[in-house]
KEKE-3310 file (N, C-alpha, C; in steps of 0.2 Angstrom, whole numbers, plus 5000, padded with zeros to 4 digits):
npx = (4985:4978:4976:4971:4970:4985:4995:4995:5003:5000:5002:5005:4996:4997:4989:4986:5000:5000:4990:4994:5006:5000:4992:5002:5007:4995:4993:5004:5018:5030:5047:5056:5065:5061:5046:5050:5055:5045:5037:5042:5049:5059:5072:5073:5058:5051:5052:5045:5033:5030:5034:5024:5011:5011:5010:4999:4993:4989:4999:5008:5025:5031:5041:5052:5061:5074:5073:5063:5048:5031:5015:4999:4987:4971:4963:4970:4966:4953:4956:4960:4947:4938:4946:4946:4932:4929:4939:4935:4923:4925:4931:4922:4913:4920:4918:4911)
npy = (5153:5145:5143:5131:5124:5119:5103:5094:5085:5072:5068:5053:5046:5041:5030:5027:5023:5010:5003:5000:4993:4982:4977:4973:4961:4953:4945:4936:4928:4940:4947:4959:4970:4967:4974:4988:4990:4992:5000:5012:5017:5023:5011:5016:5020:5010:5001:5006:5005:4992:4990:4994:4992:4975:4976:4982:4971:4969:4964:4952:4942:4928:4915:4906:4892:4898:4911:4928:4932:4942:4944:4948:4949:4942:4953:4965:4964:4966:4978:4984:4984:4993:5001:5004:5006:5019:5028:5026:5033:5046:5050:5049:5059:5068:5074:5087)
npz = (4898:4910:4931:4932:4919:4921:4923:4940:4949:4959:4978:4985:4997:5015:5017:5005:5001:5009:5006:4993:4995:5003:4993:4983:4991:4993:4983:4981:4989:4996:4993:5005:4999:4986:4987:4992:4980:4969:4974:4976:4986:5001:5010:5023:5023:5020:5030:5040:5037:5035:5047:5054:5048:5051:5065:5066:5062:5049:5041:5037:5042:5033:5034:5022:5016:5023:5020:5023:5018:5014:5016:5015:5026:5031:5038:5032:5018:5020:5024:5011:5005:5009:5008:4996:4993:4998:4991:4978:4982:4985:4974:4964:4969:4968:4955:4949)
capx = (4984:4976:4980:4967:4975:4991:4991:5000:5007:4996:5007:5004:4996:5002:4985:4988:5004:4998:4985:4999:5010:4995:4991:5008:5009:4991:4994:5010:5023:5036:5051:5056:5067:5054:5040:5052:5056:5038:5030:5046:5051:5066:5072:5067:5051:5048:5052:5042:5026:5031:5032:5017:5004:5012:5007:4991:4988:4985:5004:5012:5029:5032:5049:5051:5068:5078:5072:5057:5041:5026:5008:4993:4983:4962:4960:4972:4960:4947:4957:4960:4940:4935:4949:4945:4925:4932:4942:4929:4916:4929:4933:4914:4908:4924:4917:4906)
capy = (5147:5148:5137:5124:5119:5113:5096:5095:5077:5070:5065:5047:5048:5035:5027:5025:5017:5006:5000:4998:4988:4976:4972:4967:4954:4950:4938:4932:4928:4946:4951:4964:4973:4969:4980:4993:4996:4992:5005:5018:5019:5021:5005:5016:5020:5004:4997:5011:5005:4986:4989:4997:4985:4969:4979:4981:4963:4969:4960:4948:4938:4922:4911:4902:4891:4903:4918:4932:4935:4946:4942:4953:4946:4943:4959:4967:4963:4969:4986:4987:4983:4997:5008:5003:5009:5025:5030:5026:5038:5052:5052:5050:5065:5074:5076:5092)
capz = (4902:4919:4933:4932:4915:4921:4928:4945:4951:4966:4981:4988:5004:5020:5015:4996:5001:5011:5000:4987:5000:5003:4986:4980:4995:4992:4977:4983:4996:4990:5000:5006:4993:4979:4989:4991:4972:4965:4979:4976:4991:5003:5015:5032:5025:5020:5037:5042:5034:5036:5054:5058:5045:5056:5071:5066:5061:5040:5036:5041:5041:5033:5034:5017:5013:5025:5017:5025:5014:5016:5014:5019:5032:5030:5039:5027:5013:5024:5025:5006:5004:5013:5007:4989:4994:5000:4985:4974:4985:4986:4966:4963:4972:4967:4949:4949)
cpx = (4983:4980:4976:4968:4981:4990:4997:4998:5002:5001:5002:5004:4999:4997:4986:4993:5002:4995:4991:5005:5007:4993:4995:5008:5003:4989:4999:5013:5028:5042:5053:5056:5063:5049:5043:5054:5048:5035:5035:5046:5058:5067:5069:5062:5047:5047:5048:5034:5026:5030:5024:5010:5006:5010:4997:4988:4984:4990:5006:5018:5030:5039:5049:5058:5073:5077:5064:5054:5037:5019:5004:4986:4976:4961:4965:4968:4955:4948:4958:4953:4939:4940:4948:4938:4926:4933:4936:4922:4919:4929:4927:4909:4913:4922:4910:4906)
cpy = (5148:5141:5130:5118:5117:5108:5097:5085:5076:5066:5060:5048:5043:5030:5022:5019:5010:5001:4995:4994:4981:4972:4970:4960:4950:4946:4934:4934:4934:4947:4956:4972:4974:4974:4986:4996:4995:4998:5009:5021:5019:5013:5010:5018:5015:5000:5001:5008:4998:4987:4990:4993:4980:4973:4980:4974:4963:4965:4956:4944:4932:4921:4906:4898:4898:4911:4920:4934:4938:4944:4945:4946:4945:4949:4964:4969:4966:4976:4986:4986:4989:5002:5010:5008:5017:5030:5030:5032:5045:5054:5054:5058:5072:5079:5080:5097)
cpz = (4909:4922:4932:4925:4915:4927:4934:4948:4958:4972:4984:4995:5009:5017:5009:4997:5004:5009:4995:4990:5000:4998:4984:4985:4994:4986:4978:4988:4994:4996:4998:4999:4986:4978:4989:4983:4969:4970:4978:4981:4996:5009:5021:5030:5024:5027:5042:5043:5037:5046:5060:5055:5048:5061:5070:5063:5054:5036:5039:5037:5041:5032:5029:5014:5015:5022:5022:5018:5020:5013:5020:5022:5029:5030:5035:5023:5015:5023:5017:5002:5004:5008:4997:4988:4995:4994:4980:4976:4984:4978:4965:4965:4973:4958:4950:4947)
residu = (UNK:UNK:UNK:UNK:UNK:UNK:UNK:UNK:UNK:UNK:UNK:UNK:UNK:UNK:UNK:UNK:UNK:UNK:UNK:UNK:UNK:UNK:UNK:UNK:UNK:UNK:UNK:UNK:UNK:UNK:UNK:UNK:UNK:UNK:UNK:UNK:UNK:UNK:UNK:UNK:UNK:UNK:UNK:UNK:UNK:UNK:UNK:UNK:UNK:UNK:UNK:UNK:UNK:UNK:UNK:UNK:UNK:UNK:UNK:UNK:UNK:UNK:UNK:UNK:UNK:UNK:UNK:UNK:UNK:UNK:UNK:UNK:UNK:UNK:UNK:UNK:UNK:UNK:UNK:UNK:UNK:UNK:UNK:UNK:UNK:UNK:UNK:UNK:UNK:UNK:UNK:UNK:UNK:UNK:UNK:UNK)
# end
């Protein structure tokens, strides 16, 4: 068995995540705790990510019957447009 026949696990980049942040909020309003177990992540690194896509104007917080929701912005959408194109280019041009 050489090395290229065992499979090795891909770690999830900041990007990836982000992506995968964005699309759970991007069909619905999610809070918090839900994005953390669907994305497999810890509470500070979600407040981590959550902080920094509100700061870039990709998430944003809504107030729903006393509760915080999460919903990705237009320009969100825009970033996972682009990061979709990307992935897609990368894969693509990985097959050789």
């Amino acid at each position: 068995m050489t090395s290229s026949d065992v499979k090795t696990f891909d770690r999830r980049n900041r990007f990836k995540i982000m992506a995968e942040i964005l699309t759970l909020c991007r069909r619905n309003l999610i809070q918090k705790t839900r994005i953390m177990y669907l994305c497999n992540l810890s509470y500070d690194q979600l407040q981590r990510y959550i902080d920094f896509l509100t700061h870039m104007g990709l998430l944003e917080a809504v107030t729903k019957s006393g509760r915080k929701y999460y919903q990705t912005t237009k320009r969100g959408i825009e970033f996972l447009e682009i990061f979709s194109k990307l992935e897609k280019f990368f894969l693509k041009n990985m097959e050789y």
